[in-house]
N, CA and C atoms as an extended XYZ file, in Angstrom:
555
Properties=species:S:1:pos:R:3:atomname:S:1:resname:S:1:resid:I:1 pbc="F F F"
N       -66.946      174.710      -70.401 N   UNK     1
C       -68.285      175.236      -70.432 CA  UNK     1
C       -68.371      176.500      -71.271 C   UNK     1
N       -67.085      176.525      -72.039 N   UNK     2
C       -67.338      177.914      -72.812 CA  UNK     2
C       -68.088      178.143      -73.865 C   UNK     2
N       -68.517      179.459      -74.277 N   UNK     3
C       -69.662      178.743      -75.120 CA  UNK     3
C       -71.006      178.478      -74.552 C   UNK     3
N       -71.574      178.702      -73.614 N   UNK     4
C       -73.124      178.583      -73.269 CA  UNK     4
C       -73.732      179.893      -73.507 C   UNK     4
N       -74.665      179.807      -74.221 N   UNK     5
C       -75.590      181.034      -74.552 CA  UNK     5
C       -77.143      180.702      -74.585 C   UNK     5
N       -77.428      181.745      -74.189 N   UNK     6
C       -79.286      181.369      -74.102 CA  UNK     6
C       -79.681      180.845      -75.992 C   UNK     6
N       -80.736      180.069      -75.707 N   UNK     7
C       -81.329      179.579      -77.232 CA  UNK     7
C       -82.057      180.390      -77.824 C   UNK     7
N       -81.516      181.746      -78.528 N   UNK     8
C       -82.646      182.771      -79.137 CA  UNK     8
C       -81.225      182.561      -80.262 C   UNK     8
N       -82.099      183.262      -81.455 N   UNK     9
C       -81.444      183.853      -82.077 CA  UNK     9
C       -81.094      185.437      -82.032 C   UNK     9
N       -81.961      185.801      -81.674 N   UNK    10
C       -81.448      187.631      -80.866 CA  UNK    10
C       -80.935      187.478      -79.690 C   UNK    10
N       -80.176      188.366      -79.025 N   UNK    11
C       -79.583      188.844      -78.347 CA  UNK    11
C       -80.739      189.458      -77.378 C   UNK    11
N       -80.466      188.378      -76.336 N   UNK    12
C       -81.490      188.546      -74.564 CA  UNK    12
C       -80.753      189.802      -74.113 C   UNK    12
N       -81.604      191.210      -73.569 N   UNK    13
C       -80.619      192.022      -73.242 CA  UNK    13
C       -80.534      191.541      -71.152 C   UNK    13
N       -79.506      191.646      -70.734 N   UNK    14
C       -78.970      191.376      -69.077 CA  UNK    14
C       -78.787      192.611      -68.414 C   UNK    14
N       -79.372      193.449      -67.692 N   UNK    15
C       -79.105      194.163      -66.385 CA  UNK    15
C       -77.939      193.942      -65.690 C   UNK    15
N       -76.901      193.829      -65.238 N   UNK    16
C       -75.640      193.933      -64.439 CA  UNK    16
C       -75.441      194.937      -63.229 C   UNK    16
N       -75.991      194.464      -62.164 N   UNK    17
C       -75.574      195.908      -61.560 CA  UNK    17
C       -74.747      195.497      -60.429 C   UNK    17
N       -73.553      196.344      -60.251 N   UNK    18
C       -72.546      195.863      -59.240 CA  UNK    18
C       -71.929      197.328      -59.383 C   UNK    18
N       -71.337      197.458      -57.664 N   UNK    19
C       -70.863      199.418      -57.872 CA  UNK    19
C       -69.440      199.098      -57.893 C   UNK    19
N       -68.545      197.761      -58.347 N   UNK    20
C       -67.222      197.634      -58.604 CA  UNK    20
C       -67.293      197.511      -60.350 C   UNK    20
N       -67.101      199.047      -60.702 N   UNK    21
C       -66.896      199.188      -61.936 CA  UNK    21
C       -65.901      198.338      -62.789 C   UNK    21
N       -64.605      197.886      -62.171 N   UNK    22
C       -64.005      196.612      -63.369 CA  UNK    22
C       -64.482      195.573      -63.406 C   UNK    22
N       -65.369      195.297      -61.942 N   UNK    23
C       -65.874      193.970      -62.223 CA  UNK    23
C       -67.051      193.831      -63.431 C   UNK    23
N       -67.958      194.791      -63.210 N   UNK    24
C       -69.268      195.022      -64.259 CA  UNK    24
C       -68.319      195.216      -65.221 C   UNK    24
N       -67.241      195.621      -65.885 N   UNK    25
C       -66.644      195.587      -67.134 CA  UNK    25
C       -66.195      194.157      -67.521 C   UNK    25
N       -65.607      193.862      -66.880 N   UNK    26
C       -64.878      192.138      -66.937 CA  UNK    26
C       -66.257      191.215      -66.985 C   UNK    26
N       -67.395      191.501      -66.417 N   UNK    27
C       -68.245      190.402      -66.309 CA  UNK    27
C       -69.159      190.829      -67.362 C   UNK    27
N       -69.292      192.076      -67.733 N   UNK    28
C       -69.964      192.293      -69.284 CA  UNK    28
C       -69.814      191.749      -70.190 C   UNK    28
N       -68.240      192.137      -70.853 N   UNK    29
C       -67.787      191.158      -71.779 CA  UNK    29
C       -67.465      189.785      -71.827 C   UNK    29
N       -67.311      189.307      -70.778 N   UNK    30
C       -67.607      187.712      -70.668 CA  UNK    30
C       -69.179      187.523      -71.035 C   UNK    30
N       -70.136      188.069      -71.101 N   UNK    31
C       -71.526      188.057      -70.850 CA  UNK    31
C       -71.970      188.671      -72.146 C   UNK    31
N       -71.381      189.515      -72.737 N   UNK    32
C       -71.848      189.632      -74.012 CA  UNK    32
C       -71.395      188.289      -75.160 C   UNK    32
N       -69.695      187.686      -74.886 N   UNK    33
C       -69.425      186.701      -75.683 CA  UNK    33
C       -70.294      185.766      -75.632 C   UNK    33
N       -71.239      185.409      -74.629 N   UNK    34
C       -71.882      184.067      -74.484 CA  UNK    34
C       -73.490      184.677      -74.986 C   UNK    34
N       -73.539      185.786      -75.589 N   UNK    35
C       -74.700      186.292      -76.292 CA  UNK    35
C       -75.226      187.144      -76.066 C   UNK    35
N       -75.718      187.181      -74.910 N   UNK    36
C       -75.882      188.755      -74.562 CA  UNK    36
C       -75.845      190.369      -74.856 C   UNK    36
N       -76.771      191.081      -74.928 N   UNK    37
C       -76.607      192.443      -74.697 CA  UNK    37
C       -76.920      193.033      -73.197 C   UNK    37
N       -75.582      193.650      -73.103 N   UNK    38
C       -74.965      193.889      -71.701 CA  UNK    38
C       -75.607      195.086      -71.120 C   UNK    38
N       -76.175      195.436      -70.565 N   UNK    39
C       -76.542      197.010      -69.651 CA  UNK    39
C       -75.924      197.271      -68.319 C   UNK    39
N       -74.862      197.888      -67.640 N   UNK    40
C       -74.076      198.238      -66.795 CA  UNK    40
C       -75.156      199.347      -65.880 C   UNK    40
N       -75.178      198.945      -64.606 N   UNK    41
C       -75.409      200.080      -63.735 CA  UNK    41
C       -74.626      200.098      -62.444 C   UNK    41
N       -73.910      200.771      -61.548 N   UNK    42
C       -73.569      200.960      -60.799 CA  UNK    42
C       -73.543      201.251      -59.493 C   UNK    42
N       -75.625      201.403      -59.249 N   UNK    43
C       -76.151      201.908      -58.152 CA  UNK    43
C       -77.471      200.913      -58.140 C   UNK    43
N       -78.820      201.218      -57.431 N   UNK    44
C       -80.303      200.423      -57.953 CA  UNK    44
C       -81.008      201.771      -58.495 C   UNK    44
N       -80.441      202.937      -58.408 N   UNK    45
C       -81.161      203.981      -59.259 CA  UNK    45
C       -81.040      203.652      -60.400 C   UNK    45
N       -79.808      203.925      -61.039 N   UNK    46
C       -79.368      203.778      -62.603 CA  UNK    46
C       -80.053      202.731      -62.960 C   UNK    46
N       -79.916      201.588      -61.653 N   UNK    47
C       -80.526      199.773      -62.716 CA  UNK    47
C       -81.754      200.199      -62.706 C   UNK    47
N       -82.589      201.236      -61.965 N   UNK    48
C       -84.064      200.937      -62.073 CA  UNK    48
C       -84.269      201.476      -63.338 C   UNK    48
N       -83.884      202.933      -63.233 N   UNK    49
C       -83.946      203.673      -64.877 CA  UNK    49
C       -83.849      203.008      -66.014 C   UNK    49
N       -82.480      201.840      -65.833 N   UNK    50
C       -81.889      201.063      -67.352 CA  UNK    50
C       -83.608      200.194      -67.546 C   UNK    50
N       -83.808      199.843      -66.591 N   UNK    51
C       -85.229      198.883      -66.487 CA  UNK    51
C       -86.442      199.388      -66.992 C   UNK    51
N       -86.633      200.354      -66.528 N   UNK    52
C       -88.304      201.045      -67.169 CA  UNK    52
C       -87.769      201.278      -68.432 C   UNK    52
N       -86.728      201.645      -69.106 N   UNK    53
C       -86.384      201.904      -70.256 CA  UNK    53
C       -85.980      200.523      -71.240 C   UNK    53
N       -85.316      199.656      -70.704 N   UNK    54
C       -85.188      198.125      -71.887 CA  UNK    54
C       -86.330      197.375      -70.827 C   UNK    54
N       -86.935      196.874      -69.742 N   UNK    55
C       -87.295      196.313      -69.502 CA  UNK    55
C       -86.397      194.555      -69.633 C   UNK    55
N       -85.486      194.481      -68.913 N   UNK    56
C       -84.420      193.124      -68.992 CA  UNK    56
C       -85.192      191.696      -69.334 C   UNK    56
N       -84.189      191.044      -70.103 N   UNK    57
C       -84.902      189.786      -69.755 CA  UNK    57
C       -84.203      189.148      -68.496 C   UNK    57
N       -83.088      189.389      -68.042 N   UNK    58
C       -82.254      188.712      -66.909 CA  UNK    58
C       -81.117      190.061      -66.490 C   UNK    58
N       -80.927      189.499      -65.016 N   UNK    59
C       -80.721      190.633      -64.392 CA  UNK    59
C       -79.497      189.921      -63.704 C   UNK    59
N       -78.548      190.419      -63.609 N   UNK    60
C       -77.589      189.818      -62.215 CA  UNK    60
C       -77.207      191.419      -61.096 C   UNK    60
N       -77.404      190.896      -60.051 N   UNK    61
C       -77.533      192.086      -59.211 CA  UNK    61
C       -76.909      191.599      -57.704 C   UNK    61
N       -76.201      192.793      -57.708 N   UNK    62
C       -74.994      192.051      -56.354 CA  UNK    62
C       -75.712      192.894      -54.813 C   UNK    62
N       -75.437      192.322      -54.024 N   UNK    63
C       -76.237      192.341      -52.854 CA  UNK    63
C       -76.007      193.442      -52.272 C   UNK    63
N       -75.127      194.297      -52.056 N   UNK    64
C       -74.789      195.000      -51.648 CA  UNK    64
C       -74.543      196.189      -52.685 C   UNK    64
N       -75.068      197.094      -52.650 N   UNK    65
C       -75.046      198.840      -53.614 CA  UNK    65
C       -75.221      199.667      -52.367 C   UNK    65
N       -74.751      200.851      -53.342 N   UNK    66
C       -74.571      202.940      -52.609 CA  UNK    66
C       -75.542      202.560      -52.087 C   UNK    66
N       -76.914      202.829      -52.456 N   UNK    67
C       -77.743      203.260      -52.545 CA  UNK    67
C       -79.261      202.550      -52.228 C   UNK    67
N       -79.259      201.328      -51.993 N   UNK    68
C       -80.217      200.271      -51.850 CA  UNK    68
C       -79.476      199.107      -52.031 C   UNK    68
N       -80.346      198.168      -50.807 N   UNK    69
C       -80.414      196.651      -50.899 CA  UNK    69
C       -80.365      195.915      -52.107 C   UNK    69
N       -79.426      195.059      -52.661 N   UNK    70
C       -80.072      194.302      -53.810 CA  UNK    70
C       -81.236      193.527      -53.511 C   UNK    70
N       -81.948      193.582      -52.219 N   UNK    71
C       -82.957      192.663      -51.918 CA  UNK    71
C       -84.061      193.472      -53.132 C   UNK    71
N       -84.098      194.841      -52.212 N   UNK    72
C       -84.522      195.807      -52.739 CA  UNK    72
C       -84.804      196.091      -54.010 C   UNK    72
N       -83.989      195.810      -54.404 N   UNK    73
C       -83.795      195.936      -55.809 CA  UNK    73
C       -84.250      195.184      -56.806 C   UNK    73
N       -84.263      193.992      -56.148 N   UNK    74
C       -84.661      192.729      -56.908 CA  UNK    74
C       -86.435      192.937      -56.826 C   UNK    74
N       -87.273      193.386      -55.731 N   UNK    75
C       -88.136      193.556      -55.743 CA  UNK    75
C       -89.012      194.636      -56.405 C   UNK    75
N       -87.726      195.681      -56.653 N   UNK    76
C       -88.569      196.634      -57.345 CA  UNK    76
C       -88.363      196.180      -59.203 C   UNK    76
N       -87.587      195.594      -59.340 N   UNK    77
C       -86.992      194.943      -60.902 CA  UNK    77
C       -88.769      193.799      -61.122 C   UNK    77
N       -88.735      193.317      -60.238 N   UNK    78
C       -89.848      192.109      -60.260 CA  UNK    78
C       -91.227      192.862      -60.236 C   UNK    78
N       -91.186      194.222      -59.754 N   UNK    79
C       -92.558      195.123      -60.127 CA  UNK    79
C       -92.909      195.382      -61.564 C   UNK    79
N       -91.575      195.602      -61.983 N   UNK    80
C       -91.749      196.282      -63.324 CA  UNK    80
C       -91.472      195.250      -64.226 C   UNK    80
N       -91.070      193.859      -63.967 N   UNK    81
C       -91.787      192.558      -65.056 CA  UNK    81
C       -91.157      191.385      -64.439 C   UNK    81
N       -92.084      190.989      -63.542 N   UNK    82
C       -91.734      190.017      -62.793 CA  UNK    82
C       -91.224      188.558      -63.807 C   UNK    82
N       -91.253      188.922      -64.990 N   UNK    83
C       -90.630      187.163      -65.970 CA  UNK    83
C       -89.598      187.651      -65.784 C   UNK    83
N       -88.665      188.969      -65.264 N   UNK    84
C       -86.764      188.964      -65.459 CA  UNK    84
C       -86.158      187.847      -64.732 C   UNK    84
N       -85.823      186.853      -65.715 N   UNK    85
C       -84.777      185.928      -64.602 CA  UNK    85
C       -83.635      186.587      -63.825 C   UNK    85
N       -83.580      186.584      -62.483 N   UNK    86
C       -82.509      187.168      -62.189 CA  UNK    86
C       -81.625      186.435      -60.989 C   UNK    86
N       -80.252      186.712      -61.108 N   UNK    87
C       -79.236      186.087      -60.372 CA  UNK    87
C       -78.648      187.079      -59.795 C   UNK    87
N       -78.950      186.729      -57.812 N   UNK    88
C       -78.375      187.454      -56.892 CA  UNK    88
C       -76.718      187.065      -56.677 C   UNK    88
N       -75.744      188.119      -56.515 N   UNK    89
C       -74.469      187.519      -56.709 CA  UNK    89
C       -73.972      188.451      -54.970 C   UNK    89
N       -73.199      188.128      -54.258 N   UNK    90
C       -72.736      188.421      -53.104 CA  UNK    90
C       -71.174      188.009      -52.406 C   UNK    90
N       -70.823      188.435      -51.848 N   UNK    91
C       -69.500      188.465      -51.368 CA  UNK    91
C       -69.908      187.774      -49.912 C   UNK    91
N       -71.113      188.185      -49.262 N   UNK    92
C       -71.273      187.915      -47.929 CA  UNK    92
C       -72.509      187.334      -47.617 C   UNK    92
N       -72.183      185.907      -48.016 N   UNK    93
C       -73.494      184.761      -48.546 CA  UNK    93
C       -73.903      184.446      -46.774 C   UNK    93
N       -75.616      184.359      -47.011 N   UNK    94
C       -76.101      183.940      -45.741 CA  UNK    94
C       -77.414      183.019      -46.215 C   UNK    94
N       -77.659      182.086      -45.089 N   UNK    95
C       -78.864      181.418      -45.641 CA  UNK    95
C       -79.983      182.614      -45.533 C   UNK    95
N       -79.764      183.919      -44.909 N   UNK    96
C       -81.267      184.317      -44.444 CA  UNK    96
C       -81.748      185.250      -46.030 C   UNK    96
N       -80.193      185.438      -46.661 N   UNK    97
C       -80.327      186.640      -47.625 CA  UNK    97
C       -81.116      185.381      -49.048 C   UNK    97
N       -79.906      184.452      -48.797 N   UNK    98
C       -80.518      183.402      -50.017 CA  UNK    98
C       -81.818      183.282      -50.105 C   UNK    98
N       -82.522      182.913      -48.799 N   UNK    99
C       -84.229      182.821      -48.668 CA  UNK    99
C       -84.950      183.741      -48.889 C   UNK    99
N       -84.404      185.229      -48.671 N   UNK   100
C       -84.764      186.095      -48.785 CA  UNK   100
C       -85.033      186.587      -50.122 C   UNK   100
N       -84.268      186.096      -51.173 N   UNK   101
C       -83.768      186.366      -52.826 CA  UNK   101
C       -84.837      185.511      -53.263 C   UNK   101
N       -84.793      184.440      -53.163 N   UNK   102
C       -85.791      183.323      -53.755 CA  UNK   102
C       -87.759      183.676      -53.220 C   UNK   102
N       -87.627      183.680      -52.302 N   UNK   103
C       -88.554      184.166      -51.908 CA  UNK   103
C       -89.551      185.657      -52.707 C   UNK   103
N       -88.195      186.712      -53.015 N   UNK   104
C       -88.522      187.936      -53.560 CA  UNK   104
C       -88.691      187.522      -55.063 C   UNK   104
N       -88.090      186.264      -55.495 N   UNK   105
C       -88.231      185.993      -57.140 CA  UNK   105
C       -87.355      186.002      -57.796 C   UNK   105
N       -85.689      185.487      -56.842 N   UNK   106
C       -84.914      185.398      -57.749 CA  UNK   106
C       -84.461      184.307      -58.441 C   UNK   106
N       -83.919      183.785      -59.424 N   UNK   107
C       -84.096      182.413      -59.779 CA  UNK   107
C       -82.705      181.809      -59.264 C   UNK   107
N       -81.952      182.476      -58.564 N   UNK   108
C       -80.280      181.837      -57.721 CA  UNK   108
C       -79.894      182.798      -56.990 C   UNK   108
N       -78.809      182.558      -56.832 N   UNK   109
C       -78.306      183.361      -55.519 CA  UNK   109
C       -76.794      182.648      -55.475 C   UNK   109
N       -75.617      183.364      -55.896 N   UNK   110
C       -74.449      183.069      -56.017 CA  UNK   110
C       -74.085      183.629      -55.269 C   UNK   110
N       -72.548      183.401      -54.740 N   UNK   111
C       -71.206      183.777      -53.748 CA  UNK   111
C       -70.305      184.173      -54.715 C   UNK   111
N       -69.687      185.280      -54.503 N   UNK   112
C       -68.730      185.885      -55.551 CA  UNK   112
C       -67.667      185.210      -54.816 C   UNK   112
N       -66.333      184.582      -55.314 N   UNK   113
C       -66.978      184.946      -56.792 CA  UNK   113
C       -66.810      184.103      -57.780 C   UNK   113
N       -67.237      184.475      -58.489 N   UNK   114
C       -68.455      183.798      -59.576 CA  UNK   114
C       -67.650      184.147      -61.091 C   UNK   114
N       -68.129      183.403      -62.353 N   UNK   115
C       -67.591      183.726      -63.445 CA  UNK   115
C       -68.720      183.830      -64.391 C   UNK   115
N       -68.871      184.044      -65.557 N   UNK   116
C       -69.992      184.182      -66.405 CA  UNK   116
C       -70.823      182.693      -66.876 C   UNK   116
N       -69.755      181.394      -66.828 N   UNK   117
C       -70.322      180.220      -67.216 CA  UNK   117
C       -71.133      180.034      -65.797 C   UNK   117
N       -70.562      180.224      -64.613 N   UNK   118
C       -71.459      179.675      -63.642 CA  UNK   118
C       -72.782      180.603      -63.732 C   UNK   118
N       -72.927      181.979      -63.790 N   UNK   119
C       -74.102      182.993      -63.815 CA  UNK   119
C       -75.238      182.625      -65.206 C   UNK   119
N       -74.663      181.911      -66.317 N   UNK   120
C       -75.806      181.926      -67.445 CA  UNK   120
C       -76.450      180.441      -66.893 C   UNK   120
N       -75.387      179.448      -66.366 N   UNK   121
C       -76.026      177.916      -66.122 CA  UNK   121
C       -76.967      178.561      -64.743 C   UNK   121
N       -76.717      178.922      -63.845 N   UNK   122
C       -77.538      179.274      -63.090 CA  UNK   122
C       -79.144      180.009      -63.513 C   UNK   122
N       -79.079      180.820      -64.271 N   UNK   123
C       -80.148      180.927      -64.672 CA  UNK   123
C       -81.220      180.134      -65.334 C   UNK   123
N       -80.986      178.864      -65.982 N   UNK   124
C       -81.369      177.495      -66.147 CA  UNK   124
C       -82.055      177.335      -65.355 C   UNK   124
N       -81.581      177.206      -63.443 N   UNK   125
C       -82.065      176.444      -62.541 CA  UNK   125
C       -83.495      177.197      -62.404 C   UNK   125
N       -84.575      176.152      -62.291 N   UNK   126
C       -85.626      176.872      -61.621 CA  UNK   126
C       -85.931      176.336      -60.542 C   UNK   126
N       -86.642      177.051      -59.306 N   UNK   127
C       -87.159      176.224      -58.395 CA  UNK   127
C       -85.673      175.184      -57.312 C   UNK   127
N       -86.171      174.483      -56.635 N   UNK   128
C       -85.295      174.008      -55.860 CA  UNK   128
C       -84.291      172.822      -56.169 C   UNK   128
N       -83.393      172.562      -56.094 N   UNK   129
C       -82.592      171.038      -56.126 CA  UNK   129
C       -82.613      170.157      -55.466 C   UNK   129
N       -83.132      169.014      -55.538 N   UNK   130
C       -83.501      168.119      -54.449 CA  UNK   130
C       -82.214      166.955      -54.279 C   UNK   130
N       -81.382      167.165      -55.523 N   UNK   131
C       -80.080      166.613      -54.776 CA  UNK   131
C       -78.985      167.186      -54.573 C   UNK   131
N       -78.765      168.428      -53.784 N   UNK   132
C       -78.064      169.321      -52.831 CA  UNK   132
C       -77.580      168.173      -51.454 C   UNK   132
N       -76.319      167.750      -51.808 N   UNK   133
C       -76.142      166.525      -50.189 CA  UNK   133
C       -76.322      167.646      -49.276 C   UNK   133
N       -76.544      166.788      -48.162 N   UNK   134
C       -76.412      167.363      -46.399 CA  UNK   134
C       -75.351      167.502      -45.857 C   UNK   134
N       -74.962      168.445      -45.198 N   UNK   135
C       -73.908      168.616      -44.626 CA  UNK   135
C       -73.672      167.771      -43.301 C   UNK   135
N       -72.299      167.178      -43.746 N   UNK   136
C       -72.028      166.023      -42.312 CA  UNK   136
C       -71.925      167.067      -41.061 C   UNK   136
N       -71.182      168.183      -40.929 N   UNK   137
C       -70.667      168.366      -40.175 CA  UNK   137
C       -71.829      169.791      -39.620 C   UNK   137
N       -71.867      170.122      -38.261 N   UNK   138
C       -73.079      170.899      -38.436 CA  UNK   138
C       -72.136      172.784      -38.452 C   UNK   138
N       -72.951      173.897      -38.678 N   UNK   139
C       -72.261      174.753      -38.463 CA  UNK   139
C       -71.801      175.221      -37.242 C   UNK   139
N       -70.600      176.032      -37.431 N   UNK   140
C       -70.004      176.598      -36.272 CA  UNK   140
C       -70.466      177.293      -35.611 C   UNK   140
N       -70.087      177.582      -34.397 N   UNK   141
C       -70.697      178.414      -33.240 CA  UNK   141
C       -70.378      179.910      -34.279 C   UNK   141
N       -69.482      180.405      -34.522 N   UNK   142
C       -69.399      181.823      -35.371 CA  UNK   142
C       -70.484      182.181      -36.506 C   UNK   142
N       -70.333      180.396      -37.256 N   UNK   143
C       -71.147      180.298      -38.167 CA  UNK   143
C       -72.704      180.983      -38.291 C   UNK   143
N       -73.235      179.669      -36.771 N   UNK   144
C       -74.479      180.143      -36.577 CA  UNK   144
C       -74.763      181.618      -36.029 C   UNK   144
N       -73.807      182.516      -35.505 N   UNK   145
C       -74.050      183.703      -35.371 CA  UNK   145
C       -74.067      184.583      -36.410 C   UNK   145
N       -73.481      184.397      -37.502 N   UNK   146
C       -73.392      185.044      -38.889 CA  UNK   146
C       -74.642      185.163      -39.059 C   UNK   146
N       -75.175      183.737      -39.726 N   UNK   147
C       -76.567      183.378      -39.999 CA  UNK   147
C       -77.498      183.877      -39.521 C   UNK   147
N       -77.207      183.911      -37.899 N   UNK   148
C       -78.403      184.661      -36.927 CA  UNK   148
C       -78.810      186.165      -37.566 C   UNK   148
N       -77.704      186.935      -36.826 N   UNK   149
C       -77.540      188.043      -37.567 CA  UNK   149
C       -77.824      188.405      -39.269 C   UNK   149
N       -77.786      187.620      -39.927 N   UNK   150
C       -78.043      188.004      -41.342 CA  UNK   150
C       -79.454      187.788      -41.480 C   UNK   150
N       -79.766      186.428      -40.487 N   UNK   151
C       -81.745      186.923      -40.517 CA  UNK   151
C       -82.249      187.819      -40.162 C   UNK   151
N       -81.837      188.541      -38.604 N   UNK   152
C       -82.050      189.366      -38.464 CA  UNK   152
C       -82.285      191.089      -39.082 C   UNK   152
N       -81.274      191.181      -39.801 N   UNK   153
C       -80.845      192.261      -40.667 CA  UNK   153
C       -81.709      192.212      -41.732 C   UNK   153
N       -82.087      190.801      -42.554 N   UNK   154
C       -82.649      190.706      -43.214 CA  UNK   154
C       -84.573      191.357      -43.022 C   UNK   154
N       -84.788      190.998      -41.882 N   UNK   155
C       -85.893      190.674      -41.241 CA  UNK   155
C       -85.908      192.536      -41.008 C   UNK   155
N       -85.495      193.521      -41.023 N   UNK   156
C       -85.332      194.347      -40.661 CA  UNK   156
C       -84.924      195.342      -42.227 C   UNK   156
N       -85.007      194.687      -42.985 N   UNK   157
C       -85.176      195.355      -43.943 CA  UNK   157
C       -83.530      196.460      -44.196 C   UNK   157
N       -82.435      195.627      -43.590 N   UNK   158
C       -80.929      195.973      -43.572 CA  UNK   158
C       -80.690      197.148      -42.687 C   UNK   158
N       -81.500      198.008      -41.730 N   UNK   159
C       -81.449      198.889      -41.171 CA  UNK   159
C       -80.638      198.182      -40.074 C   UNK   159
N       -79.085      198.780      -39.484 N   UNK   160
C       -78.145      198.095      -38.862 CA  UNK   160
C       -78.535      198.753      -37.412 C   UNK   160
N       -79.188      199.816      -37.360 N   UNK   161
C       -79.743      200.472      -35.850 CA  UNK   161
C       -80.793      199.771      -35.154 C   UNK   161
N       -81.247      199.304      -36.017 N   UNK   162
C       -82.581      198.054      -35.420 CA  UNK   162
C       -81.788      197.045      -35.056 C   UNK   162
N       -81.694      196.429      -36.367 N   UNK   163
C       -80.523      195.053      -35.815 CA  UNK   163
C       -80.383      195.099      -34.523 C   UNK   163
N       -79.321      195.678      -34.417 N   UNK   164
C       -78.434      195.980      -33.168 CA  UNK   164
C       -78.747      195.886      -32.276 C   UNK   164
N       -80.175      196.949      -31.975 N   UNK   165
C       -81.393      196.638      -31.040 CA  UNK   165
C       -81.657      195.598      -30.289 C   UNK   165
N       -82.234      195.201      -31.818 N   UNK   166
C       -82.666      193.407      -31.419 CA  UNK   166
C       -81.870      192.745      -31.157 C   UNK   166
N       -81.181      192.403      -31.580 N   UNK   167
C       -79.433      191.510      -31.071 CA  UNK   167
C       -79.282      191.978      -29.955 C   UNK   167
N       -79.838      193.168      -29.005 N   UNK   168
C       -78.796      193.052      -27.419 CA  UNK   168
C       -77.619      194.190      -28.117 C   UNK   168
N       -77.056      194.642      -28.923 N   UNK   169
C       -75.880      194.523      -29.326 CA  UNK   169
C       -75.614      195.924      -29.607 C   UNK   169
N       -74.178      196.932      -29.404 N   UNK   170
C       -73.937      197.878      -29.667 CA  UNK   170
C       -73.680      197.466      -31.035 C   UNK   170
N       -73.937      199.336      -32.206 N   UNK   171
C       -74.153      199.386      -33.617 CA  UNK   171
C       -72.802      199.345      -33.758 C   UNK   171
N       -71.671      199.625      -33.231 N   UNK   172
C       -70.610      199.318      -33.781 CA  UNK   172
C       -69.587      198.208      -33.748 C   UNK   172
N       -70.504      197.291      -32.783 N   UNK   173
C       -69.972      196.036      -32.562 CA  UNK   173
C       -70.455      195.421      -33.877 C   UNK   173
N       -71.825      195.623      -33.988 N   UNK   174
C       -72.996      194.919      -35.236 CA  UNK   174
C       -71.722      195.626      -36.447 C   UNK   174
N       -71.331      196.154      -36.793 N   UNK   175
C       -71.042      196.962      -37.807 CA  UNK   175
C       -69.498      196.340      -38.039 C   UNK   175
N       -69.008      196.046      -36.843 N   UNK   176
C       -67.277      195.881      -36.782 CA  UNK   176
C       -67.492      193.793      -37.454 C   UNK   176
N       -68.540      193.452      -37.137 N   UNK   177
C       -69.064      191.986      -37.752 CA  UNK   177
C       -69.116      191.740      -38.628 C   UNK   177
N       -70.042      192.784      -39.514 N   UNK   178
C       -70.869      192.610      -40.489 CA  UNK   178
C       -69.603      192.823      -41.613 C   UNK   178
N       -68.595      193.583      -41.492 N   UNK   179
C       -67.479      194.026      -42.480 CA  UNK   179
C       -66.498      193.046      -41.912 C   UNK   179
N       -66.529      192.032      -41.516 N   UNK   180
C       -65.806      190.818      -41.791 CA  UNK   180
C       -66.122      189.589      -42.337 C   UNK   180
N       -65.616      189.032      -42.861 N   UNK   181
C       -66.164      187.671      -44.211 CA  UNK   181
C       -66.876      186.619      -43.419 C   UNK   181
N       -67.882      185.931      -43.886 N   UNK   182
C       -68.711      185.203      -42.703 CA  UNK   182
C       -67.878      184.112      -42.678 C   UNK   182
N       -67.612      183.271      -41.389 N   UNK   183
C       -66.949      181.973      -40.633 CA  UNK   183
C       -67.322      180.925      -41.815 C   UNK   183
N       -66.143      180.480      -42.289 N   UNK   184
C       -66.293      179.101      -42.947 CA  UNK   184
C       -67.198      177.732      -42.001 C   UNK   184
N       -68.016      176.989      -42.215 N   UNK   185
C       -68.675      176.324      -41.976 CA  UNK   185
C       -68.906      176.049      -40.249 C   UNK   185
């Protein structure tokens, strides 16, 4: 798949924001070879600034920053020109965050991790896939608590003191969860 680049003859400039600085280096230059002009930010301040200033055509933005939600982020990116295609990328994939991304206007929502051919074909996709098979097997009891919890959190706008709340649940139980990798299926 090497070799996929958007169909312009100029150079689409991409937003990148992820606060693991080798990764935004390693995934730049993979991302500039396939055409691209690359913009690095490290926080959703810097990406907002890089934004009012190039205005992106595509954005990849990882779920988790210092400083703000990539939900967040994605929504304030979609204020300031809602045509940025953009691809949510995450370490700690949930159905509530995915719905949550699409919903806010993102055009995917990846699990890191991820490489640059899967992030430009993804941006392709619009709208839903209607041949996504069903899962035979249903999720796990851990599973569905992940999930629970990640709606919740979601639903709460990531504030982990609410959560917690609502869950019944001490914040450092919620907290000792949330920093472990969600239950395989």
């Amino acid at each position: 798949m090497q070799g996929i680049a958007p169909p312009r003859t100029e150079r689409p400039n991409l937003l990148l924001v992820d606060d693991d600085r080798t990764f935004c280096e390693v995934l730049a230059r993979a991302l500039e070879a396939r055409g691209f002009e690359v913009l690095c930010a490290q926080d959703g301040n810097e990406a907002l600034r890089l934004a009012v200033e190039r205005t992106p055509e595509y954005a990849v933005i990882d779920l988790r920053l210092p400083d703000m939600s990539g939900l967040k982020l994605l929504e304030k990116l979609k204020a300031i020109d809602e045509n940025t295609n953009t691809v949510l990328l995450t370490g700690y994939s949930s159905i509530a965050t995915a719905v949550a991304a699409v919903k806010l206007g993102a055009t995917y929502y990846l699990t890191k991790p991820t490489n640059a051919d899967q992030i430009v074909a993804a941006f392709s996709r619009l709208g839903a896939t209607p041949d996504v098979p069903v899962a035979e097997r249903p999720l796990s009891v851990d599973r569905l608590e992940w999930e629970h919890i990640q709606r919740v959190l979601t639903e709460l706008d990531g504030n982990i003191s609410a959560a917690a709340r609502a869950l019944n649940m001490h914040r450092r139980t919620l907290q000792r969860k949330l920093n472990k990798h969600p239950p395989r299926g």
